[in-house]
PLY file of the C-alpha trace (Angstrom):
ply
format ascii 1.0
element vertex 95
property float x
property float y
property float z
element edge 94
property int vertex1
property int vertex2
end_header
0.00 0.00 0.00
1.74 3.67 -1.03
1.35 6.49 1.35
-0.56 9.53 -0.09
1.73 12.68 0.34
-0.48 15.76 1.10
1.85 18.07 1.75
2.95 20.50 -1.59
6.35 21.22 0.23
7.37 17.19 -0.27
5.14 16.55 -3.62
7.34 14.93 -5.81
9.50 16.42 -8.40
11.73 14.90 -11.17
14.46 17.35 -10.37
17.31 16.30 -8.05
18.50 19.37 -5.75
20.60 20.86 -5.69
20.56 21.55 -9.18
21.81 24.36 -12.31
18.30 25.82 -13.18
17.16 28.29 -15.46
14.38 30.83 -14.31
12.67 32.67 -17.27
10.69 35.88 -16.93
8.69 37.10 -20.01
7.93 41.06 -19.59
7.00 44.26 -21.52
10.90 45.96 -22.62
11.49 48.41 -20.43
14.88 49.79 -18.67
13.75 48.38 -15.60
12.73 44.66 -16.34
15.82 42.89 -16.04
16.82 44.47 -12.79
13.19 43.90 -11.49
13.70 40.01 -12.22
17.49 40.10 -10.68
16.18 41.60 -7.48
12.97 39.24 -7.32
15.03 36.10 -7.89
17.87 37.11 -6.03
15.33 37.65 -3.08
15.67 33.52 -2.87
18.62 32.95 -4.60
21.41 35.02 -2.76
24.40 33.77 -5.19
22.78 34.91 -8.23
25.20 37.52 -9.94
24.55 39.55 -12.95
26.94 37.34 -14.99
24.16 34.52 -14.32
21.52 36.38 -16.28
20.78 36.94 -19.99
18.28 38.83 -22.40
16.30 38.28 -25.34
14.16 41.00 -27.00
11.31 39.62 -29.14
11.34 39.95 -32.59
9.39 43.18 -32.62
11.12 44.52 -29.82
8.19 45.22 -27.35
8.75 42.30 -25.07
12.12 40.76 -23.59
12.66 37.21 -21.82
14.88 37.39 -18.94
16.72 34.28 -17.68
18.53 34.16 -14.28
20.54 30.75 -14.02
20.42 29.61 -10.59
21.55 26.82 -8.53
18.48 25.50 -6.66
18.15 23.93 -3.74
15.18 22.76 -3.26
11.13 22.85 -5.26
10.36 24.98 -2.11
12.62 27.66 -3.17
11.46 27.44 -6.94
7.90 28.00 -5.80
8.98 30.95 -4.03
10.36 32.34 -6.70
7.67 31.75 -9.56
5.07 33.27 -6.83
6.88 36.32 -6.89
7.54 36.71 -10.17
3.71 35.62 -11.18
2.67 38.45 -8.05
4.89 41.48 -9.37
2.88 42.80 -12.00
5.71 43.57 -14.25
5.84 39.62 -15.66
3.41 38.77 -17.67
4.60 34.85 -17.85
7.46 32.64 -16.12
8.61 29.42 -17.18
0 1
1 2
2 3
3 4
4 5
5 6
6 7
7 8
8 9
9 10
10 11
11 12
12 13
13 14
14 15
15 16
16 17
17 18
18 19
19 20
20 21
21 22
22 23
23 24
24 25
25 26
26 27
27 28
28 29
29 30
30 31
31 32
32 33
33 34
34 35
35 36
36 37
37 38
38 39
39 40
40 41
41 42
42 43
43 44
44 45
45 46
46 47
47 48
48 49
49 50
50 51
51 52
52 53
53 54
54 55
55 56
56 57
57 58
58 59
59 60
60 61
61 62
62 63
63 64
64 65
65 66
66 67
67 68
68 69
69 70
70 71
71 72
72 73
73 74
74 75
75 76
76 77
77 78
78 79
79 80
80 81
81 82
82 83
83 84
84 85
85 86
86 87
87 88
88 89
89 90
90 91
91 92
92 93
93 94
């Protein structure tokens, strides 16, 4: 007989932790977005550094993707950081 698991902080995950992982923000290009996103994931991810991050305008140039590679620890601290992103009001979509 398996054991139901209803706890979200121990659902299971297919990621092993910790592990290299790439958080993507999707915003509207402004001069601020990319710092916005640094700061947010930073927030959970104290060793992120500006060298960890990268920028991609979209193809009409009114939207940018942001991604902040970060070593993560744990789904905990990945949930964290999506629910910030996803509460900010500058990011329209994370991945």
């Amino acid at each position: 007989m398996s054991e139901s698991n209803d706890n979200p902080q121990e659902r299971e995950t297919l990621l092993e932790f910790p592990c290299s992982f790439p958080i993507k923000a999707f915003g509207k290009k402004d001069s601020g977005f990319e710092d916005r996103v640094y700061k947010l994931v930073k927030a959970h991810a104290p060793e992120l550094e500006r060298a960890d991050m990268s920028q991609r305008e979209s193809s009409g140039g009114k939207y940018v993707a942001v991604t902040a590679q970060i070593m993560a620890q744990s789904q905990a601290q990945l949930d964290a950081i999506y629910t910030d992103l996803t509460d900010s009001g500058a990011v329209l979509m994370s991945l």
